[in-house]
Phi, psi and omega in degrees: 000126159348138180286327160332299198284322200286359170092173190309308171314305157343125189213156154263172198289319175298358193170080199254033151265003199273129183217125183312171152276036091302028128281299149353282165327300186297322170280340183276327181270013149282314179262002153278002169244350164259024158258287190323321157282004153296316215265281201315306168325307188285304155317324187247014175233077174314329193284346163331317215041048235233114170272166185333312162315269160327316182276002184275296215275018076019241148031261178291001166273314167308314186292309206300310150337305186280309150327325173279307158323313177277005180287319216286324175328282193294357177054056178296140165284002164276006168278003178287328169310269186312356165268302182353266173331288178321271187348283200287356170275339184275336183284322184292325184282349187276328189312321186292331223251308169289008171277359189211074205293319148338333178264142161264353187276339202254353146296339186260312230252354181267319156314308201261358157276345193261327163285349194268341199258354166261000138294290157002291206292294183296007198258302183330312190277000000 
């Protein structure tokens, strides 16, 4: 069976950091739906106090995911690029993402931005 097919877990023998790029795909477009609902999350809880700043970078974490995701989709040969970048944007939004330990959403959304950017990271190289 294909290493793709065999799921996230899945590693080759040659390298058992080694992660397909559909596992990739998959951590990018999680987290590109828990920065939005993060963004959303943040906007509907003012007790939060959360600036402003933080629902942008939401945001621009969530688009840069999804955009990265569909490059790996079209197999652009420019997605190493565009993992890079995700890789060091999603580690800023979990860094961001972790000031506010108290929260569960925004604690699920520092996990699933710190895997998607350490797929990325290895996508990258």
């Amino acid at each position: 069976m294909p290493a793709a097919a065999q799921g996230p877990a899945a590693k080759t023998a040659a390298d058992p950091h080694a992660m397909s790029m559909d596992d990739c795909v998959t951590l990018c477009v999680a987290s590109h739906r828990s920065c939005l609902t993060s963004a959303r999350h943040v906007l509907e809880q003012p007790q939060l106090n959360a600036p402003a700043e933080l629902v942008a970078l939401l945001q621009d974490c969530a688009e840069l995911c999804q955009t990265t995701a569909n490059s790996m989709v079209r197999g652009a040969p420019t997605h190493t690029l565009l993992c890079g970048a995700c890789a060091d944007l999603c580690a800023a939004c979990a860094q961001a993402c972790d000031a506010y330990k108290n929260d569960t959403v925004l604690t699920l959304c520092a996990v699933t931005c710190r895997d998607c950017g350490a797929a990325c990271g290895h996508m990258a190289m």
